[in-house]
C-alpha positions in Angstrom: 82.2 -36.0 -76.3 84.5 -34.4 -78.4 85.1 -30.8 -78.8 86.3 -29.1 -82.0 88.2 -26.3 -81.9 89.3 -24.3 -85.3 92.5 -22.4 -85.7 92.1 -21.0 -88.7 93.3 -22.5 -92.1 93.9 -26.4 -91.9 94.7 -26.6 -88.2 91.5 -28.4 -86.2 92.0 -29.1 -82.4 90.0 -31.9 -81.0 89.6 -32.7 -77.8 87.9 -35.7 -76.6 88.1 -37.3 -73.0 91.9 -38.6 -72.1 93.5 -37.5 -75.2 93.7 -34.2 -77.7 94.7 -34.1 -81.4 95.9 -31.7 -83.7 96.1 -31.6 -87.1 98.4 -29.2 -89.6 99.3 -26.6 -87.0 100.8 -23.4 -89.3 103.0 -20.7 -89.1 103.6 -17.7 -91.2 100.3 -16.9 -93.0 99.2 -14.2 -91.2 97.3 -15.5 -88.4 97.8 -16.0 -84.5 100.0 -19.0 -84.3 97.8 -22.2 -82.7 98.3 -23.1 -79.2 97.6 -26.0 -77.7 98.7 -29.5 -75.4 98.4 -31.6 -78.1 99.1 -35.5 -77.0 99.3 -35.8 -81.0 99.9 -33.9 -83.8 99.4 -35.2 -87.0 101.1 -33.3 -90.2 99.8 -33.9 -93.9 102.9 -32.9 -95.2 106.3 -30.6 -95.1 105.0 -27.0 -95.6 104.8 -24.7 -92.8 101.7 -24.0 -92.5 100.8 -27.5 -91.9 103.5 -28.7 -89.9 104.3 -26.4 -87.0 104.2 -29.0 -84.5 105.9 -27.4 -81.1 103.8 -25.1 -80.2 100.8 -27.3 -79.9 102.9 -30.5 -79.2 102.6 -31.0 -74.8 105.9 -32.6 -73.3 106.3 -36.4 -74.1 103.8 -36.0 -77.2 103.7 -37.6 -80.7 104.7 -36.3 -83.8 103.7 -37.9 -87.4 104.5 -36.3 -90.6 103.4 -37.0 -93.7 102.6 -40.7 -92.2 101.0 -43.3 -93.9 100.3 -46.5 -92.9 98.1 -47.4 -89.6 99.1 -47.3 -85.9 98.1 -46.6 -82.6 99.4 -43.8 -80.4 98.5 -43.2 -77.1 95.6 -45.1 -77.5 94.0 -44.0 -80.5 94.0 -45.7 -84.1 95.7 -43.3 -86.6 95.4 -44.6 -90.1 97.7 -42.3 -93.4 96.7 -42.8 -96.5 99.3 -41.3 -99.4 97.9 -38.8 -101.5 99.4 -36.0 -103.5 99.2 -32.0 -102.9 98.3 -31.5 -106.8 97.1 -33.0 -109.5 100.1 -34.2 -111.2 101.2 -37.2 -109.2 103.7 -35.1 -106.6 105.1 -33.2 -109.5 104.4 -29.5 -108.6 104.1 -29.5 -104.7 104.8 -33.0 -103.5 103.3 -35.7 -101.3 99.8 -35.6 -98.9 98.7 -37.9 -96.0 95.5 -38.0 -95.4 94.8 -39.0 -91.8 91.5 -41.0 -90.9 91.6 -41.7 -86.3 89.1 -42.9 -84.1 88.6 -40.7 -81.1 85.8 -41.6 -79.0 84.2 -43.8 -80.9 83.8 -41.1 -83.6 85.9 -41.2 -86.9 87.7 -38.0 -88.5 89.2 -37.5 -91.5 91.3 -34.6 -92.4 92.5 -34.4 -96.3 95.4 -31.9 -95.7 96.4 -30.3 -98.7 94.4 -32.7 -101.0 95.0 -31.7 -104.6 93.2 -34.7 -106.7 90.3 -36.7 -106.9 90.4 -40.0 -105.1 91.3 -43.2 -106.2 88.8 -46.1 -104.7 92.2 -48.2 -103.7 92.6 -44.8 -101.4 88.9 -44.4 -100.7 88.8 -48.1 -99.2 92.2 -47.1 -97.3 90.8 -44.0 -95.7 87.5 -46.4 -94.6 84.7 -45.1 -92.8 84.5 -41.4 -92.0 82.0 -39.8 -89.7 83.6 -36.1 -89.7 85.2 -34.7 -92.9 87.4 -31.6 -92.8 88.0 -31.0 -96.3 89.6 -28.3 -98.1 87.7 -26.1 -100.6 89.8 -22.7 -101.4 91.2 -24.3 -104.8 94.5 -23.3 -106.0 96.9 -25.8 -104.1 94.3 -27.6 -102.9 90.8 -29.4 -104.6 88.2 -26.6 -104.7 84.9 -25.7 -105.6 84.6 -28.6 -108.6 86.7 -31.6 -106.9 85.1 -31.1 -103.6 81.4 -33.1 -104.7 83.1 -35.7 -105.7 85.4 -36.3 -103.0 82.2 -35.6 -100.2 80.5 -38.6 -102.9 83.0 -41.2 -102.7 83.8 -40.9 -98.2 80.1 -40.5 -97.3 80.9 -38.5 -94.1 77.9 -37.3 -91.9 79.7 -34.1 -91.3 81.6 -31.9 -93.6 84.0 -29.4 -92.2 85.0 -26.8 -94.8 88.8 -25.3 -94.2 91.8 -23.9 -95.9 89.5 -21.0 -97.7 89.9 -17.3 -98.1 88.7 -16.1 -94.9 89.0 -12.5 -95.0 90.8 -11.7 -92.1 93.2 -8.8 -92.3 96.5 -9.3 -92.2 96.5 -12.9 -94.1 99.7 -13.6 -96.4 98.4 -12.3 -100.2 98.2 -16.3 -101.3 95.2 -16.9 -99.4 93.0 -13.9 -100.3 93.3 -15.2 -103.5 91.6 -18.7 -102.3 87.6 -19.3 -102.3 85.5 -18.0 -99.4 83.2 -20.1 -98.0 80.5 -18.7 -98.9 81.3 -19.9 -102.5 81.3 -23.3 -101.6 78.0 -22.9 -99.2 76.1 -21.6 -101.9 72.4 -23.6 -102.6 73.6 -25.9 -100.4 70.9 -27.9 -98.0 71.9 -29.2 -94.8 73.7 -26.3 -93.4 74.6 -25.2 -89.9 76.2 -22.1 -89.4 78.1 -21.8 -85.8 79.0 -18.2 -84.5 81.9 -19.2 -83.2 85.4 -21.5 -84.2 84.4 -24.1 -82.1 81.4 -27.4 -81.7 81.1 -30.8 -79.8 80.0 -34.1 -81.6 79.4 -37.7 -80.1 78.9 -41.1 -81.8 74.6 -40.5 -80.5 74.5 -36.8 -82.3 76.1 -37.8 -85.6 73.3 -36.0 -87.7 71.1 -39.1 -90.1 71.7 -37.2 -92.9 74.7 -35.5 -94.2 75.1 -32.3 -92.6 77.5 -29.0 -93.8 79.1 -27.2 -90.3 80.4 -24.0 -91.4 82.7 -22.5 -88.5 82.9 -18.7 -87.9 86.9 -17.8 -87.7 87.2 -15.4 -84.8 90.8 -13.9 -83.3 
């Protein structure tokens, strides 16, 4: 089993059996920095509030930033696949990995700070995805129009929205301006709403059909 635990923004703690991952921990946005023993942290790219590794990183942890390529660490299967943060090839904000690791049998893919549709050459190189945590605020990142098309081409069986508006006081002006979830959930089938920032998933309760698990930030 594998337990999920959202931080708010990008940053997703997971924590299966012998080791615990962490992807795009932040800082400076207006939220509670993320804490955590982390065995790995994995970093889409530079910006800080994707790649505030020490506070979540436990001693004699693994750092990868902006990886791509595939390799095991401690165990698990980490697999980077090069994207870009905008829709211009790199121009405006740079370079994206897009992780895709195997933890317990169970496959998760994080996009980062996605800003494009995908290729198929990087749809074959992400490979199989069972949970998706996927960006959908627009702006930086793809939004309300990108984000049917990217859920098209992996096929997850569970999406995670993240780095949306979520109307928390006290959040850095740049992300109020983002979508809210709700924009994103709208007429949308297959939806579970959790009451809290947290959920469990194993290889036997992957859902048959695609399923939307909308996380409830809370402080």
């Amino acid at each position: 089993m594998v337990e999920i635990i959202w931080h708010g923004h990008a940053c997703f703690e997971l924590r299966g059996k012998e080791v615990t991952v962490v992807f795009d921990p932040f800082a400076g946005i207006g939220l509670p920095e993320p804490k955590a023993e982390a065995d790995i942290v994995l970093c889409s790219h530079s910006h800080k509030d994707h790649n505030n590794a020490q506070p979540v990183l436990k001693k004699g942890g693994t750092i990868l930033e902006g990886f791509v390529g595939e390799r095991e660490v401690q165990g698990i299967q980490v697999r980077g696949v090069a994207t870009f943060h905008d829709a211009t090839g790199g121009s405006q904000r740079g370079r994206n990995s897009i992780y895709n690791i195997q933890l317990d049998n169970v496959a998760f893919c994080h996009l980062g700070d996605l800003g494009h549709d995908l290729t198929r050459e990087q749809v074959r190189g992400i490979g199989e995805v069972d949970v998706l945590f996927m960006p959908i605020g627009g702006g930086p990142t793809i939004g309300l129009v990108e984000a049917p098309s990217v859920v098209e081409s992996l096929k997850p069986k569970i999406i995670v929205p993240m780095h949306y508006n979520i109307g928390v006081d006290g959040m850095a002006e740049f992300f109020t301006k983002l979508n809210r979830v709700e924009d994103y959930l709208r007429d949308k089938k297959n939806l579970e709403r959790v009451r809290s920032r947290s959920f469990t998933v194993t290889k036997d309760s992957l859902p048959k059909a695609q399923k939307i698990v909308a996380l409830t930030f809370t402080t």
